[in-house]
C-alpha positions as CSV (number, residue, x, y, z in Angstrom):
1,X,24.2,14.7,-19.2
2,X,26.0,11.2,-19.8
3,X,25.2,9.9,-16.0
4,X,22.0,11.1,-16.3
5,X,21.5,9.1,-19.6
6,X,23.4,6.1,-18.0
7,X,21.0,6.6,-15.0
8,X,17.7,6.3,-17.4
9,X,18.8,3.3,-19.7
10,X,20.0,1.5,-16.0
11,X,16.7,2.0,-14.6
12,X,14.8,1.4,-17.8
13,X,16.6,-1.8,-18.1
14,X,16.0,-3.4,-14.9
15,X,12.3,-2.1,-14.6
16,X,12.0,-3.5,-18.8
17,X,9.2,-6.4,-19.0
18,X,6.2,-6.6,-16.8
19,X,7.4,-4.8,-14.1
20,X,7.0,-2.1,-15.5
21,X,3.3,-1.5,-15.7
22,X,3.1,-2.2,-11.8
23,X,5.9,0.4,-11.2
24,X,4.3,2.8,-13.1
25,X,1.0,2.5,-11.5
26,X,2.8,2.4,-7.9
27,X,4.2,5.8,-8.6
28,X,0.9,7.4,-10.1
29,X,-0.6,6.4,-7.0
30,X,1.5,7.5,-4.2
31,X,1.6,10.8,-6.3
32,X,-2.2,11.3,-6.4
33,X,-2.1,10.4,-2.7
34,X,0.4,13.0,-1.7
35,X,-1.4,15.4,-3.8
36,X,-4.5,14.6,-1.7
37,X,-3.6,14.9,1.3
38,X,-5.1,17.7,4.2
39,X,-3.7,18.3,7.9
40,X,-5.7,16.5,10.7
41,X,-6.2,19.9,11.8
42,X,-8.5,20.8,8.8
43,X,-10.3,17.5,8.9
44,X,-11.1,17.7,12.2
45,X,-12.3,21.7,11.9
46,X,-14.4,21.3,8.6
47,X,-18.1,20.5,10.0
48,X,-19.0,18.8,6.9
49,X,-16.6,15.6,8.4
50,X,-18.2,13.0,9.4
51,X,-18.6,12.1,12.9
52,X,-17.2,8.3,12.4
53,X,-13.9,9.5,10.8
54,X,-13.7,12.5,13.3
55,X,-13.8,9.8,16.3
56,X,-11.6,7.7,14.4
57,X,-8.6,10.6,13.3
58,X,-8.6,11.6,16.9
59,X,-8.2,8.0,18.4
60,X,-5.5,7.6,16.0
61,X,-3.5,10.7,17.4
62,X,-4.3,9.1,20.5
63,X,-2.4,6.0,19.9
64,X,0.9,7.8,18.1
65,X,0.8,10.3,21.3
66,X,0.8,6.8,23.6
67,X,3.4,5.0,21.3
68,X,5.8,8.4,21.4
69,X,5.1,9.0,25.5
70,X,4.6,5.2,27.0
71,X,6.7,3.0,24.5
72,X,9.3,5.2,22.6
73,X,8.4,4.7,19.2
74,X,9.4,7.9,16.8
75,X,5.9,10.0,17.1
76,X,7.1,13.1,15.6
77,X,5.2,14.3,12.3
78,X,3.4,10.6,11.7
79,X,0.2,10.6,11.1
80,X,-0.9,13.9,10.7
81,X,-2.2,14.0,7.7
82,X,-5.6,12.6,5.9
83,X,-7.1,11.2,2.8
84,X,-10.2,10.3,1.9
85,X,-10.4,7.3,-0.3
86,X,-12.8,6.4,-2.7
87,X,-12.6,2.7,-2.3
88,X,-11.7,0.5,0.5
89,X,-7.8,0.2,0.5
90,X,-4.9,1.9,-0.4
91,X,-3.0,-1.7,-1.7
92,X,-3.8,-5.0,-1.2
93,X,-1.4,-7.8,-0.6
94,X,-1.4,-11.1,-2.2
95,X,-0.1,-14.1,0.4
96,X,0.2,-17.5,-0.6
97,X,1.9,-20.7,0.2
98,X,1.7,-24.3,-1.5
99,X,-1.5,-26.7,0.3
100,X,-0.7,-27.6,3.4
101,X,2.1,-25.7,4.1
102,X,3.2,-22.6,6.2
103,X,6.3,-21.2,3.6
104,X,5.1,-18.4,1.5
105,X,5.3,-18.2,-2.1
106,X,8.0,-15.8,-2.8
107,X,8.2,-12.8,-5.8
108,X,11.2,-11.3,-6.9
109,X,11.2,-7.9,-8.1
110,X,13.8,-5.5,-9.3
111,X,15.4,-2.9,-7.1
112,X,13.9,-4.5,-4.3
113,X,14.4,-7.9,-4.4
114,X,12.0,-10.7,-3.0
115,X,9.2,-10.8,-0.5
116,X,6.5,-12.9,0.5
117,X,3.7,-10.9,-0.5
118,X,2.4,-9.1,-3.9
119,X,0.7,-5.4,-3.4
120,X,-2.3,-5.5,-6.3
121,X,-5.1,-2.9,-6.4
122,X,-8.5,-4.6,-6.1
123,X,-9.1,-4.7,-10.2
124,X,-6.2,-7.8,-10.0
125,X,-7.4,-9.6,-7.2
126,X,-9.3,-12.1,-9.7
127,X,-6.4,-12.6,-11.2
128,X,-4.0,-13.5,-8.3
129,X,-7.2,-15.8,-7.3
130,X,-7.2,-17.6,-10.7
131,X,-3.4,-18.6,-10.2
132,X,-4.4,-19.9,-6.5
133,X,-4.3,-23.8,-6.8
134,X,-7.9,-24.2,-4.6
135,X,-10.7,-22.1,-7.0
136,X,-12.2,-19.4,-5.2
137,X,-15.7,-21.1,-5.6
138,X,-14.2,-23.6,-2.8
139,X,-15.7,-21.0,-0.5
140,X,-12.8,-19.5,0.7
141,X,-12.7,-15.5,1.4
142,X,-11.1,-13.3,-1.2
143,X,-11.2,-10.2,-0.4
């Protein structure tokens, strides 16, 4: 019972602040995502799929059978499963680097340090794009 409590007030210290709120909604997400989740095998067999993501599950079984045969690349139990979203991405990931220059901006995050990218679901995209220097009216694509 003490390691577990040492366990809790460790993790709840280095995920305290703002973190927090993204690591919550990370978690909620790839639980409602595994929770959603069918075999191929059922996709493909229910008639009420649509032709487009038929074609486009079986092509995809295509490539991880060519990946695990011609270039050997673990193929075993990858992409065998489905979900259907309701919007256009699973995450989106912020990239950024000063005006004229090729090194990312960098974030630092607890647990798993620092990358060059930030994952945001679409409703913070404005957001990232108002911290941008160059205003999104400048005609560049934000999507």
């Amino acid at each position: 019972m003490r390691v577990l409590r040492g366990v809790t007030l460790a993790a709840m210290t280095l995920l305290a602040g703002c973190q927090l709120g993204y690591y919550s909604q990370a978690a909620k997400g790839h639980l409602s995502l595994m929770g959603q989740r069918e075999p191929l095998e059922a996709v493909l067999a229910d008639p009420q799929t649509p032709p487009q993501i038929a074609h486009s599950l079986l092509f995809s079984q295509q490539v991880v059978r060519f990946a695990g045969d011609n270039l050997a690349l673990p193929a075993e139990d990858v992409y065998h499963q489905y979900v259907a979203l309701e919007q256009d991405a699973v995450v989106w990931n912020v990239l950024a680097a000063p005006a004229w220059s090729l090194t990312p901006k960098t974030w630092c995050y607890p647990l798993i340090g620092c990358v060059s990218y930030a994952s945001a679901n679409k409703g913070w995209i404005p957001t990232w794009a108002a911290l941008l220097p160059i205003p999104p009216s400048a005609g560049l694509p934000i999507r």
